[in-house]
C-alpha positions in Angstrom: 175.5 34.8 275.6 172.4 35.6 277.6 168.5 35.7 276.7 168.3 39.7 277.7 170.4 40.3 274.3 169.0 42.9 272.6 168.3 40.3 269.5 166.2 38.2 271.7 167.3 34.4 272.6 170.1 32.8 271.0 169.9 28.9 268.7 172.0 27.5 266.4 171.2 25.5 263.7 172.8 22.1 262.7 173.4 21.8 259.0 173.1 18.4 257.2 177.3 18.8 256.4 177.8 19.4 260.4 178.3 23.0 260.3 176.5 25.2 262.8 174.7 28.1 261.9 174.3 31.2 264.7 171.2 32.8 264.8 168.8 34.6 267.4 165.2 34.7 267.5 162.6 37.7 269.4 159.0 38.7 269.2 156.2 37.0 268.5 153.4 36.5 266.1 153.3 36.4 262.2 154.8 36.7 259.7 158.2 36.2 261.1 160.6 38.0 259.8 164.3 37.0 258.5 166.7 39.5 258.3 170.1 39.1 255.6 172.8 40.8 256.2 175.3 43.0 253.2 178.3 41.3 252.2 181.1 40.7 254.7 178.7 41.7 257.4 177.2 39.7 260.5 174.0 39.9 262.0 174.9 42.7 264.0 174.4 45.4 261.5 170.3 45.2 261.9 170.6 46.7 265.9 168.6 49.6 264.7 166.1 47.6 263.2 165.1 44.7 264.9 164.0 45.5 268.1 161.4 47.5 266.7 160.1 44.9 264.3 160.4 42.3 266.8 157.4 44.3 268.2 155.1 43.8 266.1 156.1 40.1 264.8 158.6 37.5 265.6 162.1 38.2 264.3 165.2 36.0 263.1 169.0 37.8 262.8 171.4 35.1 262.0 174.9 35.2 260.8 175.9 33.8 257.3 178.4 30.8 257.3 181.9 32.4 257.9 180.6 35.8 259.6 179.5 36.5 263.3 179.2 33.4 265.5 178.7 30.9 262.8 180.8 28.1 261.3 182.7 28.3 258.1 181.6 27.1 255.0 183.1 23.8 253.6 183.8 24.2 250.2 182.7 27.4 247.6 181.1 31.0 249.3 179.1 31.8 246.5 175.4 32.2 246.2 174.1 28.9 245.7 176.0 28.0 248.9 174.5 31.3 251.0 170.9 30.1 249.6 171.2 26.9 250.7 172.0 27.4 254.0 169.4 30.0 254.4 166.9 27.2 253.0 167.9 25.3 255.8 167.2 27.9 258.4 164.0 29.3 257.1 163.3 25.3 256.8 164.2 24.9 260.3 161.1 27.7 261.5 158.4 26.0 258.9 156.1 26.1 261.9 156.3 29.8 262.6 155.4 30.8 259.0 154.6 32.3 256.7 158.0 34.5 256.0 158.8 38.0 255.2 162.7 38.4 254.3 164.9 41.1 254.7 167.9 41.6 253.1 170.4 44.3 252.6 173.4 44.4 249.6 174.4 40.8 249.0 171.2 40.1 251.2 168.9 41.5 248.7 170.4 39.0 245.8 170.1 36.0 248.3 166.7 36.5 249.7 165.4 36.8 245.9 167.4 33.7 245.0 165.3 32.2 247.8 161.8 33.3 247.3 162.4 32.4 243.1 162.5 28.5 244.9 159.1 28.7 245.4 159.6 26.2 248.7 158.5 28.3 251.2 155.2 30.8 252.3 156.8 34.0 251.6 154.7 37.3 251.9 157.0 39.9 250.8 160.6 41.0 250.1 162.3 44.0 251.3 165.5 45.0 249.8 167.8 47.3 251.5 170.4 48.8 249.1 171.0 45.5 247.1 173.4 44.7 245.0 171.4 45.3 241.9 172.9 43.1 239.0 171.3 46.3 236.9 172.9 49.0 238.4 175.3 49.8 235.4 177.9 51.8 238.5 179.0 48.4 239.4 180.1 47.5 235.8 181.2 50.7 234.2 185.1 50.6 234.2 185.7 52.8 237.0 183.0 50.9 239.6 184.7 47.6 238.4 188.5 49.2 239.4 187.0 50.2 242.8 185.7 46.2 243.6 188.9 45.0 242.3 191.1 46.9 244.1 189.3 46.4 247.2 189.0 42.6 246.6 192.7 43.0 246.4 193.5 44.9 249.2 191.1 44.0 252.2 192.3 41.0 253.5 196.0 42.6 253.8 194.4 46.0 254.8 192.3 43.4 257.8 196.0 41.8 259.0 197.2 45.0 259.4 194.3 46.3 261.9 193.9 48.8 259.4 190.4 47.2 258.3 189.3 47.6 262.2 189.7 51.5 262.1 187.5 51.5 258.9 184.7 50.1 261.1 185.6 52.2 264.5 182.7 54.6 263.2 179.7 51.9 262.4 177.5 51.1 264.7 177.6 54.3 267.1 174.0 54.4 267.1 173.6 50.8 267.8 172.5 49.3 271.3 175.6 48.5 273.3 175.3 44.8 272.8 175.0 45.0 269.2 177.5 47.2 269.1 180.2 45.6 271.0 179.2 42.1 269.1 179.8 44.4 265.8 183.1 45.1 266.8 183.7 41.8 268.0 183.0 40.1 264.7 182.9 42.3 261.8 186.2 44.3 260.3 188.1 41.6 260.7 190.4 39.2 258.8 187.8 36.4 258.6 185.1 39.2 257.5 187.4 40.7 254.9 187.8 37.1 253.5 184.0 36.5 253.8 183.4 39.8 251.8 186.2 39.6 249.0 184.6 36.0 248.2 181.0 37.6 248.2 182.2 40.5 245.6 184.2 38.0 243.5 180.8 36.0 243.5 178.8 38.7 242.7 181.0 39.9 239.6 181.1 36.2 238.3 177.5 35.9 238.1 175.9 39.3 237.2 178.8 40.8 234.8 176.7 41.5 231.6 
């Protein structure tokens, strides 16, 4: 890793349980913005994004416990535990609030979960796509089928490489780094397993 990466310089983070937690930081001034990646996704997916924000303010892409560069998680991936950590992160930059947080899918529900603490200066929310516990698609019989089926089939469909070809087409329009780190990371077995615990989560706590 090198400091010309398109996402700026890389850190990590120490968590109190002795996990590490990958993240990269670019641009300056305030608010600084935190970006939250989908479910089953790395930092990388925010290529497009990023580099433009990091223009006007300073930026953080990190990758959630079990994705990207970061550590796995010790114990249950479920929401509390993706909040937690990003707690800890957002904790971690105290000195260049206050905090605008991005998040997109699964993102959306943990940035919210976040802000609703009321620990830290946050100016504004932006949700990409979330996964809205309201959106009656996810929870109408045939949306539900869909979710289970691929909570059932991913991780196989991952140790067969055929998860991989799935992803061959994101990213195209990414910067090269990104793009290659995309590949590197994401659409893979330990992905697949981070996102089938994510939508298991997700159906355990918003199913009406």
């Amino acid at each position: 890793m090198t400091h010309n990466h398109t996402y700026g310089k890389p850190a990590q983070l120490t968590l109190e349980d002795g996990r590490k937690l990958h993240y990269w930081k670019h641009g300056e001034g305030g608010p600084t913005v935190v970006f939250e990646s989908g479910m089953g996704f790395s930092g990388y997916i925010w290529g497009q994004v990023q580099p433009k924000v990091a223009k006007l303010a300073s930026t953080v892409v990190y990758d959630r416990a079990g994705l990207g560069r970061s550590d796995d998680r010790k114990g249950p991936s479920d929401l509390a535990a993706a909040v937690a950590d990003l707690a800890a992160l957002v904790r971690s930059l105290s000195s260049q609030s206050p905090f605008v947080l991005v998040g997109a899918s699964w993102g959306g529900n943990i940035i919210r979960a976040l802000a609703a603490q009321g620990e830290f200066p946050i100016r504004g929310l932006v949700l990409v796509d979330q996964s809205d516990e309201n959106a009656p698609e996810y929870f109408e019989p045939e949306g539900r089928k869909r979710f289970e089926s691929m909570t059932k089939y991913m991780v196989p469909m991952a140790k067969l490489g055929l998860y991989r070809l799935i992803g061959l087409g994101v990213g195209k329009k990414q910067p090269k780094d990104v793009r290659q780190d995309l590949r590197t990371y994401d659409f893979t077995v330990r992905s697949a397993q981070a996102m089938q615990a994510e939508i298991k989560d997700f159906y355990r706590i918003c199913s009406p």
